[in-house]
Rosetta silent file (secondary structure, phi, psi, omega in degrees, C-alpha in Angstrom):
SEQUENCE: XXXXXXXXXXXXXXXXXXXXXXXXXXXXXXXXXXXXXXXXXXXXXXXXXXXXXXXXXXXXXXXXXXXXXXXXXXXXXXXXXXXXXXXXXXXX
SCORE:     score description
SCORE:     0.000 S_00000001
   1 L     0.000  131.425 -170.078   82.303  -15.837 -141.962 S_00000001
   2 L   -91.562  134.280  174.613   80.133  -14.556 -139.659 S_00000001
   3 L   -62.301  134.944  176.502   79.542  -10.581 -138.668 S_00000001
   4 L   -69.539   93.552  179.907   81.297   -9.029 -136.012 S_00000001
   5 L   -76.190   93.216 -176.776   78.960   -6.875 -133.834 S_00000001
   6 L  -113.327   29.164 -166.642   80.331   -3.970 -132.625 S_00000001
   7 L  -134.259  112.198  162.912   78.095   -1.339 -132.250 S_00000001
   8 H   -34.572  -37.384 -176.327   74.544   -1.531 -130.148 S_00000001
   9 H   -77.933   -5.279  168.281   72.699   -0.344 -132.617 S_00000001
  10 H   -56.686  -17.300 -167.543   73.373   -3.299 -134.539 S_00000001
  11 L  -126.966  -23.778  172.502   71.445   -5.242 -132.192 S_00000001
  12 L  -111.026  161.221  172.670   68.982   -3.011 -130.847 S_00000001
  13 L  -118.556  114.089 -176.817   65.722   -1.340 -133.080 S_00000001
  14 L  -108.939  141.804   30.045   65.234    1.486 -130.897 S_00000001
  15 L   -87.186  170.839  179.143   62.523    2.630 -129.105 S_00000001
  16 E   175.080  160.500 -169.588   62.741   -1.018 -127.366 S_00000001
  17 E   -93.189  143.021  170.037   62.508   -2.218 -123.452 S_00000001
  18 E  -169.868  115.131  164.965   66.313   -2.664 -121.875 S_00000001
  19 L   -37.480  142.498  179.687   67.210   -3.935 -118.409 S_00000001
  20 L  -139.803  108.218 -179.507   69.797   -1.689 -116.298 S_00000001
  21 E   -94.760  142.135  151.547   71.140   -3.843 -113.240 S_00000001
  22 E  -134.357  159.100 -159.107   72.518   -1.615 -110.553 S_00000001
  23 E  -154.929  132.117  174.179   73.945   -2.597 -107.551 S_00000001
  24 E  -143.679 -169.602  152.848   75.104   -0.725 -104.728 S_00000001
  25 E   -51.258  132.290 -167.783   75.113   -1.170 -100.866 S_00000001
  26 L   -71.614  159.880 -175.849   72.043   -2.184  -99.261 S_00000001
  27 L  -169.413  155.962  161.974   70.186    0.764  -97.613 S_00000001
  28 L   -37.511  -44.018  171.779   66.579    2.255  -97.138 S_00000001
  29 L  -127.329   45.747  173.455   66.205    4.359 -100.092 S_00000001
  30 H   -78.390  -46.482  179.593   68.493    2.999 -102.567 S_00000001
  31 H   -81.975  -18.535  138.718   65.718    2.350 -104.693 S_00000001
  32 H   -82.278  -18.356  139.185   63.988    5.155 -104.855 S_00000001
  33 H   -35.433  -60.394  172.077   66.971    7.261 -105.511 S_00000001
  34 H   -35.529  -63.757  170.398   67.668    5.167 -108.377 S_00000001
  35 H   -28.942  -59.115 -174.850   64.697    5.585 -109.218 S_00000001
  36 H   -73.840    5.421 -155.282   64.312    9.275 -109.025 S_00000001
  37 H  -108.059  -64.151  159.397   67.973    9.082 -110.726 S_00000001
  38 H   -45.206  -63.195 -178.827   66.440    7.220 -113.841 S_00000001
  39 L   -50.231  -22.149 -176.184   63.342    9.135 -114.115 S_00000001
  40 L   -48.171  -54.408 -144.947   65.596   12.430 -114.926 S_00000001
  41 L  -121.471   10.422  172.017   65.756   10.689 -117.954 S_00000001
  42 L  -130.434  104.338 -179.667   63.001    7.984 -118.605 S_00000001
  43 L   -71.994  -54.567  179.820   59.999    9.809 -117.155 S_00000001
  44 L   -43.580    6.922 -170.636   57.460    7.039 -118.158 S_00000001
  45 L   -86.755  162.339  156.950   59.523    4.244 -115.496 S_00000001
  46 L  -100.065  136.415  156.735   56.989    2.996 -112.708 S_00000001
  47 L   -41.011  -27.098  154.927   57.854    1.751 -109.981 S_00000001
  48 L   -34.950  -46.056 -141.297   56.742   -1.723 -111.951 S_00000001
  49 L  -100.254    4.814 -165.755   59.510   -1.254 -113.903 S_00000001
  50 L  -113.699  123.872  164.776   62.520   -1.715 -110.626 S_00000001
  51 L  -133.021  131.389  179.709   62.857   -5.577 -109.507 S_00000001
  52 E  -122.938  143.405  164.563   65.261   -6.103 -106.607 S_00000001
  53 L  -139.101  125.609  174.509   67.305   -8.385 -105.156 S_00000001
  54 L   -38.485  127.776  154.513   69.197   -8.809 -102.190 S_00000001
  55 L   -58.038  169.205 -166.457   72.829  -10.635 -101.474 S_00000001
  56 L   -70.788  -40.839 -159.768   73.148  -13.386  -99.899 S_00000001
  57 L   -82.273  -30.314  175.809   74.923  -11.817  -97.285 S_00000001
  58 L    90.578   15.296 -177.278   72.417   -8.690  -97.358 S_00000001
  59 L   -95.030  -10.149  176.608   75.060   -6.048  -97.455 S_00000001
  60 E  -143.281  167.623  160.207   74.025   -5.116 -101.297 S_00000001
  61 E  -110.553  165.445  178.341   71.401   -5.044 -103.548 S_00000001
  62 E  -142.610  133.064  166.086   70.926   -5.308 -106.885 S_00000001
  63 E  -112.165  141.561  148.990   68.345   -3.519 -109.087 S_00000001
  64 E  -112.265   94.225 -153.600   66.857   -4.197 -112.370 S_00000001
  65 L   -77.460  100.924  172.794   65.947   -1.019 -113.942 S_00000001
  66 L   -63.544   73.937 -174.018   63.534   -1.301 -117.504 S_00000001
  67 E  -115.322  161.011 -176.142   63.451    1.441 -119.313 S_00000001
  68 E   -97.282  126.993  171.698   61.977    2.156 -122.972 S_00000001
  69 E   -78.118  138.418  175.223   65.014    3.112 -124.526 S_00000001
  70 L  -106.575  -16.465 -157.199   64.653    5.924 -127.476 S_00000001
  71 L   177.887  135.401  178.657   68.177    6.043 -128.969 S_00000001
  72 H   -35.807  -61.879  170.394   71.880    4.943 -127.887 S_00000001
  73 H   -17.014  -43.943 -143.373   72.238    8.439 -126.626 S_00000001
  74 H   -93.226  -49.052  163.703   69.303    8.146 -124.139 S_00000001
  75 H   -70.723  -24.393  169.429   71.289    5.136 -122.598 S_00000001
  76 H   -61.720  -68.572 -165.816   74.365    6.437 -122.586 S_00000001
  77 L   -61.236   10.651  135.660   72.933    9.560 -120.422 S_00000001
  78 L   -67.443  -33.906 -157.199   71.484    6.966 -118.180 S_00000001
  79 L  -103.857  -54.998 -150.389   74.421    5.015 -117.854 S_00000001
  80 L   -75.739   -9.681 -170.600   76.300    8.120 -117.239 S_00000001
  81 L  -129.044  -14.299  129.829   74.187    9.754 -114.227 S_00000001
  82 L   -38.559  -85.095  173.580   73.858    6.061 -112.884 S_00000001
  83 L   -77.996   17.241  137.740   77.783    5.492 -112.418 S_00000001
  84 L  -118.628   42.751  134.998   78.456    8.734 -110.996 S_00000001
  85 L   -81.526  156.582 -158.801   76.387    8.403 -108.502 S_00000001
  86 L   -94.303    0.839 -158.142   78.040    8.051 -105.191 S_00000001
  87 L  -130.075  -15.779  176.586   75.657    5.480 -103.581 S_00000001
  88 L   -95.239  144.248  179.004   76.294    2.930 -107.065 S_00000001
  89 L   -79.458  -85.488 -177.280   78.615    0.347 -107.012 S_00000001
  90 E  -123.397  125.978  -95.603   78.334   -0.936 -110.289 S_00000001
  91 E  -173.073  103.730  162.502   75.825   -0.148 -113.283 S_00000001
  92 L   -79.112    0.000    0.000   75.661   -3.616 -115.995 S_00000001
């Protein structure tokens, strides 16, 4: 019988690199908010570290935000200052 994973750390060895898509409405500075949003709490991201892409339709975007994760905590508080922002739709 195989184990049942329910916990991230089960899966991650932290520090380690881990993708954050966020997606909101498209706009001028959606991505450097994010950015500057992220940075609270990863100082080290670069601008390197944000790859975007557009809908089809061009009314949203989607980012994918890298950060070196130290510790579930450090993603949770990421996750958490991400999806209350008022400009994100949804935070994967």
């Amino acid at each position: 019988m195989s184990k049942q994973v329910t916990d991230i750390n089960d899966v991650l060895e932290f520090p380690c690199r881990f993708p954050i898509k966020v997606m909101g409405e498209s706009q001028p500075d959606f991505q450097l908010i994010m950015f500057e949003v992220v940075r609270v709490h990863a100082p080290d991201l670069a601008q390197t570290d944000i790859t975007t892409r557009d809908s089809s339709s061009g009314k949203y975007v989607s980012l994918t935000i890298t950060v070196t994760a130290t510790s579930r905590e450090h993603l949770d508080n990421i996750y958490r200052s991400l999806t209350s922002h008022v400009l994100v739709k949804w935070v994967l």
